[in-house]
N, C-alpha and C positions, 0 to 999 in steps of 0.2 A: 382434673389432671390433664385432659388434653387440651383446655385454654393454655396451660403454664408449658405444655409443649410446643404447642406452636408458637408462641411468645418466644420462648426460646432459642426454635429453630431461625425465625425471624432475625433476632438480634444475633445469633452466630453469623448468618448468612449477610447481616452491617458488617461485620466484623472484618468477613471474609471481603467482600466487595471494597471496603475501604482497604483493608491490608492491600489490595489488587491495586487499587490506583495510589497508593502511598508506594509499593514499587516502582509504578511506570514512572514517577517525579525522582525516582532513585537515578534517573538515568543522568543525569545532568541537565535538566535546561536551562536550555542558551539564552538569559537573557539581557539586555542590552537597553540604555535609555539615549534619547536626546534632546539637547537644549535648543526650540523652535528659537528664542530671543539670538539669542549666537547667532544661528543662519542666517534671520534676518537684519541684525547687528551687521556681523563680521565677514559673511560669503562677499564676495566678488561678484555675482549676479543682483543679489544687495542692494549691493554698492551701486554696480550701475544702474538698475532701476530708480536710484536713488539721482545721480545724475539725470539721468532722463528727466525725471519728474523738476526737476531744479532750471534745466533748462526749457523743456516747455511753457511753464506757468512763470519764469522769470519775468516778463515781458507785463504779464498782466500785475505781476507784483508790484513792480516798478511804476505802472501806473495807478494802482492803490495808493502808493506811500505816496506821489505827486499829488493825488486828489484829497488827502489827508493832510499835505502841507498847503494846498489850495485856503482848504476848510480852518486849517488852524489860524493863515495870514487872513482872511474874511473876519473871524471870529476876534483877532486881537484888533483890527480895523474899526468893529462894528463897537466893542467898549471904549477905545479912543474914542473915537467920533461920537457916540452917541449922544452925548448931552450937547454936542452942539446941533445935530442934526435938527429937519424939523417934523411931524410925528410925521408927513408923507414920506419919508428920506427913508428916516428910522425904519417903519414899519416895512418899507418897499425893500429891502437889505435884510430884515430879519426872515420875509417870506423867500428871499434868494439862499441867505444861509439855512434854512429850512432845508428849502429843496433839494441842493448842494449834499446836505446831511442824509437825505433820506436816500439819493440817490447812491452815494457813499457805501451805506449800507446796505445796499442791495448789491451794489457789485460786489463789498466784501463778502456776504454772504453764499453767493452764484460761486465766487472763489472757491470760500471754502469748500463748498458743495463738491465743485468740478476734482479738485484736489484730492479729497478724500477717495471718491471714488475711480481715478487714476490712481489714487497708492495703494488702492484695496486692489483692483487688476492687476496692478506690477506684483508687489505682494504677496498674493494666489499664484502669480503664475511663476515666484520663486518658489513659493512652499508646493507646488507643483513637480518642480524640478529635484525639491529636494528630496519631494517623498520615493520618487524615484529611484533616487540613489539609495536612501537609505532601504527600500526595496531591494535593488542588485545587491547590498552591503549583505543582508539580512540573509540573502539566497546564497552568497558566495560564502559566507563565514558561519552557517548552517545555522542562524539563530529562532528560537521558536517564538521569541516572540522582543519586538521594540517597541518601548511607550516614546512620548513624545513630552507627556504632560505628567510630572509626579510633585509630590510632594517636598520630598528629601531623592537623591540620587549622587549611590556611591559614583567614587570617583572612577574606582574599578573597573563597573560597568557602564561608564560615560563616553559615547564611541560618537561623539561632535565632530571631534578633531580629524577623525576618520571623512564622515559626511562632508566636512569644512574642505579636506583636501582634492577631494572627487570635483565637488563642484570648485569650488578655484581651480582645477585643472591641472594639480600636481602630481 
C-alpha cells in the first residue's frame, strides 16, 4: 500500500508541475522567425558587400577569362598546325600549352579560394549586423524568443521585413 502511495503522490506532483508550466506558456509567448537568405539576398549591406566583392576581384577575373582565351587560341593553333608541324615543333607547344593549362588552374583555383573567403568575411559581418538588429527588434517588441532557421514559418510570425527595414536604414 505505501509503494501505490507514493507512486501516486509522485504522479500527482507531474501533474501538478506540468499544470504549473502549461500556465506560464498561458501567458502569450512572443514568438517571431527570420528568413537569413532575404538578408542576405535583399539588405542593402548585402548588396554592397556584394559590390565590393565584384569590384576587388574584378580585375583578377578579367585576367582569368584573358588567360583562358590565351589557352583556347594556343589550343585551336596547336590542332591546325599539328599535322604539319615536325614532332620538335609539336612536342615543344604541347609542353607550352601544358604549362599554360596548369598554370591556368592554379590561378583559377587561388581565385576561387580568395573569393570565397572575402564573401564568407562580408557575409558574417552582414549576418553580424543583422543579428544585432534582430537583437534591438526582439528587446523592443518584447519577444521571448526569434528563430532564424525553421522548417515551415507562418507568414504572421515572419518579422524579415521588419529586420530588412532597420538595416536598409528606413
Amino acid at each position: 500500500m505505501n509503494g501505490i502511495r507514493k507512486h501516486l503522490t509522485r504522479g500527482f506532483a507531474a501533474v501538478l508541475l506540468t499544470g504549473a508550466a502549461l500556465s506560464a506558456w498561458g501567458q502569450e509567448a512572443r514568438i517571431a522567425a527570420v528568413n537569413s537568405d532575404r538578408i542576405l539576398r535583399d539588405s542593402t549591406p548585402a548588396k554592397n558587400a556584394q559590390s565590393k566583392l565584384e569590384a576587388e576581384f574584378s580585375k583578377r577575373d578579367k585576367d582569368l577569362q584573358d588567360l583562358a582565351q590565351r589557352l583556347k587560341v594556343m589550343s585551336e593553333k596547336m590542332d591546325k598546325d599539328g599535322a604539319t608541324l615536325s614532332d620538335v615543333e609539336r612536342g615543344r607547344r604541347q609542353r607550352d600549352l601544358s604549362q599554360a593549362d596548369v598554370e591556368f588552374q592554379r590561378k583559377q583555383r587561388e581565385f576561387r579560394e580568395d573569393l570565397n573567403q572575402r564573401r564568407n568575411e562580408e557575409l558574417a559581418a552582414v549576418l553580424e549586423r543583422a543579428n544585432k538588429v534582430i537583437k534591438q527588434i526582439a528587446e523592443q517588441e518584447k519577444y521571448d524568443l526569434i528563430v532564424q532557421e525553421a522548417v515551415y514559418v507562418s507568414p504572421r510570425i515572419d518579422i524579415t521585413d521588419k529586420v530588412l527595414k532597420v538595416l536598409n536604414g528606413k
